[in-house]
MDTraj code that builds the backbone (N, CA, C; nanometers):
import mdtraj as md
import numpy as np

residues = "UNK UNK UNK UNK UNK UNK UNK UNK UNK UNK UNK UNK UNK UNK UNK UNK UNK UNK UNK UNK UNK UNK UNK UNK UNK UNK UNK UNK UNK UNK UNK UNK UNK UNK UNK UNK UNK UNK UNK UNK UNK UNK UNK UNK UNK UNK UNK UNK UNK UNK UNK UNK UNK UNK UNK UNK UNK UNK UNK UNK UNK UNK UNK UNK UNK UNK UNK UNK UNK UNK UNK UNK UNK UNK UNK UNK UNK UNK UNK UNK UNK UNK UNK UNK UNK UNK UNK UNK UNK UNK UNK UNK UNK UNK UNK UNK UNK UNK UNK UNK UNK UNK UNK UNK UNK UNK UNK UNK UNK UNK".split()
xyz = np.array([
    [12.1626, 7.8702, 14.4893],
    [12.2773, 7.8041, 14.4292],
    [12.2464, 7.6563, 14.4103],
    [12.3065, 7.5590, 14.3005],
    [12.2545, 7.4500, 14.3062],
    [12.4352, 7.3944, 14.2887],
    [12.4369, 7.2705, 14.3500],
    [12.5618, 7.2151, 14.3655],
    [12.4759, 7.0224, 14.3723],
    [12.6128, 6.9369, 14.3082],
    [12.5858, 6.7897, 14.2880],
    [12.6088, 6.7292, 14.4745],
    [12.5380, 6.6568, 14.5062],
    [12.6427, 6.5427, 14.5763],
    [12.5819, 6.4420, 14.5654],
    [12.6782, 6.3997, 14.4974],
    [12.6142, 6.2353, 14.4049],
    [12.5445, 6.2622, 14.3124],
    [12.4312, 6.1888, 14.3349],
    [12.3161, 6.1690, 14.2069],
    [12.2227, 6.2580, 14.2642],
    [12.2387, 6.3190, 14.4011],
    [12.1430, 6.4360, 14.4441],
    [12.1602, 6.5829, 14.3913],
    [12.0833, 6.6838, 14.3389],
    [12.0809, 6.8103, 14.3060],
    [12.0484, 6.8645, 14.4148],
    [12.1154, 6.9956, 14.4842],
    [12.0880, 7.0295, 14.5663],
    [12.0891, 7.1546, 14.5639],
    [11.9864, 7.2172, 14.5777],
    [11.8744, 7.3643, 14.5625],
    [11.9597, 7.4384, 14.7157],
    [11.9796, 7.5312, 14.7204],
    [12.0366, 7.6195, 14.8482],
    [11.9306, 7.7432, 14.8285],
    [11.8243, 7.7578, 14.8977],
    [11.7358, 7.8646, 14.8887],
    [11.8125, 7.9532, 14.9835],
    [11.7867, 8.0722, 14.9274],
    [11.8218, 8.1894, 15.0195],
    [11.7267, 8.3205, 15.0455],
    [11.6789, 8.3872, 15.1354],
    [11.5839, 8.4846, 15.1641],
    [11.4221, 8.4411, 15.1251],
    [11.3689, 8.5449, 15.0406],
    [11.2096, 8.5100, 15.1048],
    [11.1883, 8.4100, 14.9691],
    [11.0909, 8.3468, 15.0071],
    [11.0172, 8.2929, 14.9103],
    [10.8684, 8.3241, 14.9090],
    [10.8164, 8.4363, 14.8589],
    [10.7312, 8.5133, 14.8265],
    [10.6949, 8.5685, 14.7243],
    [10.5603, 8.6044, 14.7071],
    [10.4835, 8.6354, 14.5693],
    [10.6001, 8.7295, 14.5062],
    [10.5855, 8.7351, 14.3520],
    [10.7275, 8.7986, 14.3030],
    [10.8188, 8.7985, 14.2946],
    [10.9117, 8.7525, 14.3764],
    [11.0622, 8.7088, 14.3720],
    [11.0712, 8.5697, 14.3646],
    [11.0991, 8.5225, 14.5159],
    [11.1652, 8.3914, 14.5358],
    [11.0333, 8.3143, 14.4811],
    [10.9256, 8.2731, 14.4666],
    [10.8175, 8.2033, 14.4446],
    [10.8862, 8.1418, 14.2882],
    [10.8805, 8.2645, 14.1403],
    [10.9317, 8.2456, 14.0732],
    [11.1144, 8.1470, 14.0638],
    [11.1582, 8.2267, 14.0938],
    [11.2794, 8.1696, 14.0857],
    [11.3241, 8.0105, 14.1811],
    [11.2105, 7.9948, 14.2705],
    [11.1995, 7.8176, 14.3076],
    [11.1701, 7.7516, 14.1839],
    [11.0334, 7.8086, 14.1378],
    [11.0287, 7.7357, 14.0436],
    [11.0952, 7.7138, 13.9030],
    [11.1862, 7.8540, 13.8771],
    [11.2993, 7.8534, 13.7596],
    [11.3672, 7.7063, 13.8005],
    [11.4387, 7.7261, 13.9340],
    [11.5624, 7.6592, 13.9915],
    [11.5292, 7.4836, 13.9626],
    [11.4023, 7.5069, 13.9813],
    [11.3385, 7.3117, 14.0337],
    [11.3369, 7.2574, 13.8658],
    [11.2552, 7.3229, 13.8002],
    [11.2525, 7.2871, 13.6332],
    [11.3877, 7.2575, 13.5849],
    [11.4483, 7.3702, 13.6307],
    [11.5849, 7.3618, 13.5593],
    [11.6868, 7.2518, 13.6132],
    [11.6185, 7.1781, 13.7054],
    [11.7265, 7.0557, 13.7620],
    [11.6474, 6.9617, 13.7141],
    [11.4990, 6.9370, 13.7006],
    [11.4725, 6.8218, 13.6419],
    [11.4872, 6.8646, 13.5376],
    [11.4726, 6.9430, 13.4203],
    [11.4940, 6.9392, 13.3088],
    [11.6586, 6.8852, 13.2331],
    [11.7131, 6.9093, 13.3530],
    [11.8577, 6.8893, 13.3605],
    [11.8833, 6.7169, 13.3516],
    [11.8386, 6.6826, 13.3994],
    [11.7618, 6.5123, 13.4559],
    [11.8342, 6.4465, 13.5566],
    [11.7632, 6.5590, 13.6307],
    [11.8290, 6.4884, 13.7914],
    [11.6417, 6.4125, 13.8237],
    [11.7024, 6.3049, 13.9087],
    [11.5293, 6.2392, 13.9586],
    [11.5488, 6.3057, 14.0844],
    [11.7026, 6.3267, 14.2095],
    [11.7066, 6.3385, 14.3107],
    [11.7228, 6.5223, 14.3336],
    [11.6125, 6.5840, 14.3679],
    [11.5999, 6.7278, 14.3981],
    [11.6601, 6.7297, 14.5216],
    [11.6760, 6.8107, 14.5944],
    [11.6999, 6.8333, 14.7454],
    [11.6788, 6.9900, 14.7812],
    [11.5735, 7.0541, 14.8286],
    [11.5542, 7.2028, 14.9003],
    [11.6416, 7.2165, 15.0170],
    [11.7409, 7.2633, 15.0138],
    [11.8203, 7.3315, 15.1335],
    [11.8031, 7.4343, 15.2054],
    [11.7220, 7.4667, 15.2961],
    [11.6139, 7.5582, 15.3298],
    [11.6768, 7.6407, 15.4330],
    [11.8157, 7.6376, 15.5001],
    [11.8731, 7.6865, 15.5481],
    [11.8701, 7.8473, 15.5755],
    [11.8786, 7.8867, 15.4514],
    [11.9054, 8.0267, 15.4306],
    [11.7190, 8.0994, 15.4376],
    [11.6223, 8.0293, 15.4028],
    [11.5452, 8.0771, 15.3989],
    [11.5098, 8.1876, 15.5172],
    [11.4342, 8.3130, 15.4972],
    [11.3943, 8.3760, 15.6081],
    [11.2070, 8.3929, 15.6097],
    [11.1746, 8.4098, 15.4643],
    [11.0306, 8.4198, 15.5044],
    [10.9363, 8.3285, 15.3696],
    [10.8420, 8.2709, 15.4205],
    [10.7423, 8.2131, 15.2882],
    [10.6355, 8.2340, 15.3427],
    [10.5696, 8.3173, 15.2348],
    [10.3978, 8.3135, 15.2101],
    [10.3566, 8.2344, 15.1422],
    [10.1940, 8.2403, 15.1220],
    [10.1368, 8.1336, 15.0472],
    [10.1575, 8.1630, 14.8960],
    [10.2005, 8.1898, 14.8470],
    [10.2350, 8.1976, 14.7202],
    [10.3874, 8.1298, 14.7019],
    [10.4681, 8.0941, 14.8220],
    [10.5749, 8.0571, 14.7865],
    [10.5383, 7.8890, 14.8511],
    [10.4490, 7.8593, 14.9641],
    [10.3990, 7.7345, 14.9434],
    [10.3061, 7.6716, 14.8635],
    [10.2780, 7.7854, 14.8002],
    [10.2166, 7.7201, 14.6857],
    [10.3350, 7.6532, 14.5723],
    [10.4378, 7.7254, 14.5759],
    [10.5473, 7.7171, 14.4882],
    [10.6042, 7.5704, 14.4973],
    [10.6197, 7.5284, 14.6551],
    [10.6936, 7.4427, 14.7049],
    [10.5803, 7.3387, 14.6550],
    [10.4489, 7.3331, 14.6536],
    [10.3801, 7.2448, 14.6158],
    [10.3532, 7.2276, 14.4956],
    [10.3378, 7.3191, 14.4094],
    [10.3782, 7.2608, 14.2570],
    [10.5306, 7.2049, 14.2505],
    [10.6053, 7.2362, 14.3209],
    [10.7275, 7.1618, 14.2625],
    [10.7410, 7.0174, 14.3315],
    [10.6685, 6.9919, 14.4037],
    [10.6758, 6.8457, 14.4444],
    [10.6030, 6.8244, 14.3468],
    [10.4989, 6.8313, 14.3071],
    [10.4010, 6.7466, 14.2019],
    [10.4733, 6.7147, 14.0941],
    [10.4988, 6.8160, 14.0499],
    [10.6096, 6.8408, 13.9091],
    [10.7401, 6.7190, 13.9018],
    [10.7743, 6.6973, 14.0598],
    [10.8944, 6.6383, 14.0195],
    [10.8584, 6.4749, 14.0302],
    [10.7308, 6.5084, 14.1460],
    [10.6358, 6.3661, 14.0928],
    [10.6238, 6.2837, 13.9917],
    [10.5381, 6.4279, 13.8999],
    [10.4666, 6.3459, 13.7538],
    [10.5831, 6.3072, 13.6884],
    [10.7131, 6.3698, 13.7168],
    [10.8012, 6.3103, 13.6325],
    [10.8672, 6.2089, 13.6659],
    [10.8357, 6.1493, 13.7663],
    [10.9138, 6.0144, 13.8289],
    [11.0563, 6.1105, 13.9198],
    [11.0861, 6.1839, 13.9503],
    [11.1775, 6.2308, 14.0668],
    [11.1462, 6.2753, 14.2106],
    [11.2064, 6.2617, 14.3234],
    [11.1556, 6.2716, 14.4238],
    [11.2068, 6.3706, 14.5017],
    [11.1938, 6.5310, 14.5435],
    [11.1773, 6.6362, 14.6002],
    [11.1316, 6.6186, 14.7530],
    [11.2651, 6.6455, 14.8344],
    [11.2590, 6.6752, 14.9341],
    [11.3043, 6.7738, 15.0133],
    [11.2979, 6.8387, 15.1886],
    [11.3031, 6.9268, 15.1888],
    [11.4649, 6.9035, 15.3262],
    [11.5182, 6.9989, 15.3403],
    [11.6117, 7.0114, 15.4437],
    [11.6651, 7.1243, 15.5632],
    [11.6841, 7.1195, 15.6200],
    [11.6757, 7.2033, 15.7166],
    [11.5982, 7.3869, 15.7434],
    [11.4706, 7.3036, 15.7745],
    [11.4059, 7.4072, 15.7662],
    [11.3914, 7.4734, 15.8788],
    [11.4006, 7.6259, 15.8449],
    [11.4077, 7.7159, 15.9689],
    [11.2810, 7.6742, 16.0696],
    [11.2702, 7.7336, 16.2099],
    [11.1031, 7.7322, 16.2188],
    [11.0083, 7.8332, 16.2154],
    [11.0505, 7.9215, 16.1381],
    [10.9183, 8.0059, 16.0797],
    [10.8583, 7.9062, 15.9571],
    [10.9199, 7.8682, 15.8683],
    [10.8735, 7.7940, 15.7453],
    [10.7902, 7.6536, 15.7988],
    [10.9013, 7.6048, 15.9102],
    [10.7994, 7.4786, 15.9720],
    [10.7056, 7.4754, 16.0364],
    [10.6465, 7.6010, 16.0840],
    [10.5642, 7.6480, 16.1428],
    [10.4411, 7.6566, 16.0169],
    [10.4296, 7.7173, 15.9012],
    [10.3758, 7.7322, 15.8166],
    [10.3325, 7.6128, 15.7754],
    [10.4004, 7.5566, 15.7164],
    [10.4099, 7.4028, 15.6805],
    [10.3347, 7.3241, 15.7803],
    [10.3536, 7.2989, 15.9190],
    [10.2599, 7.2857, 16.0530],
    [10.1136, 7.2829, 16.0178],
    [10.0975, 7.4131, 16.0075],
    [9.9980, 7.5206, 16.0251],
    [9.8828, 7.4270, 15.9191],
    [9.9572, 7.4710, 15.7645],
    [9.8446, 7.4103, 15.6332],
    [9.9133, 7.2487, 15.6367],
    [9.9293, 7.1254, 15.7431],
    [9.9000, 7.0462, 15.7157],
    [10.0335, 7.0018, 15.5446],
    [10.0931, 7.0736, 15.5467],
    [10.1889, 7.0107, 15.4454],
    [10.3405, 6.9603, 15.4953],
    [10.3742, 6.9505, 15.6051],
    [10.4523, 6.8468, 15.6845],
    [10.4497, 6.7423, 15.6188],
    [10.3374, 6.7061, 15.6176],
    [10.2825, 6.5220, 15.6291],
    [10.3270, 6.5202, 15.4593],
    [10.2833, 6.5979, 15.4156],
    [10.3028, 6.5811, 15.2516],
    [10.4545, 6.5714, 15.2422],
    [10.5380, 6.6449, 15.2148],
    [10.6695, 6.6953, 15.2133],
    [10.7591, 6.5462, 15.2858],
    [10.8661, 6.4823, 15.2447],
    [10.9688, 6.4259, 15.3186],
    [11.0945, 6.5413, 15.3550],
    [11.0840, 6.5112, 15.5138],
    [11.1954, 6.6639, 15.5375],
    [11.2646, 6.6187, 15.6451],
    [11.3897, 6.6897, 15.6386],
    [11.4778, 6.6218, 15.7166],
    [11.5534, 6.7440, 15.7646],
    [11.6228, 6.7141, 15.9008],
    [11.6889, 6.7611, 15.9858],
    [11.8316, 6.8548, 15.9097],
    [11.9066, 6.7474, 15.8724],
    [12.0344, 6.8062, 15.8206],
    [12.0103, 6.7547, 15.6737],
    [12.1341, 6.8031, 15.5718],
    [12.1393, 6.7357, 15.4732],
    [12.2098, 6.6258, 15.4007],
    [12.2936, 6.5850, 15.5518],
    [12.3255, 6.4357, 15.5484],
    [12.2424, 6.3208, 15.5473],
    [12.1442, 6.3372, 15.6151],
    [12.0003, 6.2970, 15.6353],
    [11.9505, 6.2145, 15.4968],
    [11.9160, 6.3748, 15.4413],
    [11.8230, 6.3770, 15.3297],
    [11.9387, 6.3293, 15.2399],
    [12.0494, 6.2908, 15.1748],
    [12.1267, 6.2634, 15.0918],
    [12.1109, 6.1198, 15.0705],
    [12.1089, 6.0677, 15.2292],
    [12.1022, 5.9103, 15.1998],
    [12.0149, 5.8916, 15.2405],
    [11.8775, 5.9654, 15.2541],
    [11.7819, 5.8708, 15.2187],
    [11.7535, 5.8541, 15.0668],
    [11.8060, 5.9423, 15.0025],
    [11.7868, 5.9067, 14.8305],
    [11.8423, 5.7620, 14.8250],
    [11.9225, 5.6989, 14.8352],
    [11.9191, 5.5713, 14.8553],
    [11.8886, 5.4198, 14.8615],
    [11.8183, 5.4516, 14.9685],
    [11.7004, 5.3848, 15.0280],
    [11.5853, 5.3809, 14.9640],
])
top = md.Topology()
chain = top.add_chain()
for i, resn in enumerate(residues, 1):
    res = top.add_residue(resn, chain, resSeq=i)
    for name in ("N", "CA", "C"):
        top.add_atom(name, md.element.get_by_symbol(name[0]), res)
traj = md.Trajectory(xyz[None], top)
């Protein structure tokens, strides 16, 4: 689901993000908010239950993507199976991610 608060777009992932399903449809969801012309993305990771590498691969083209276009993609309450992953390949450090999504709202801000 994607919902405004403020000048932030905010992505509500739900279930897997894996080869075939969710992988695709991150990346429908992310295009379709910058194309929309939001600069401020926000991943709401809440709902997530599982990601393979095909769906961090996903998560990493869509940071680049929202990069090259001058917008900045971040991530929010991520379960810890996903942060574990993320851990694991060293993409923590890449990613700005935050606790809640009060957090991540105002650091767009800043």
């Amino acid at each position: 689901t994607k919902r405004q608060k403020g000048d932030v777009t905010i992505l509500d992932l739900k279930g897997k993000i894996t080869i075939g399903a969710g992988d695709i449809a991150l990346r429908n969801a992310v295009q379709e908010a910058l194309s929309g012309g939001s600069n401020n993305v926000l991943l709401n990771m809440t709902g997530v239950t599982t990601i393979d590498s095909s769906g961090v691969g996903e998560l990493v083209s869509a940071f680049t993507t929202a990069t090259n276009r001058g917008a900045k993609l971040k991530l929010a309450n991520i379960p810890n199976k996903v942060n574990d992953v993320l851990t694991i390949t060293q993409l923590i450090t890449v990613f700005d991610v935050f606790d809640t999504e009060d957090e991540a709202v105002a650091s767009y801000a800043s």
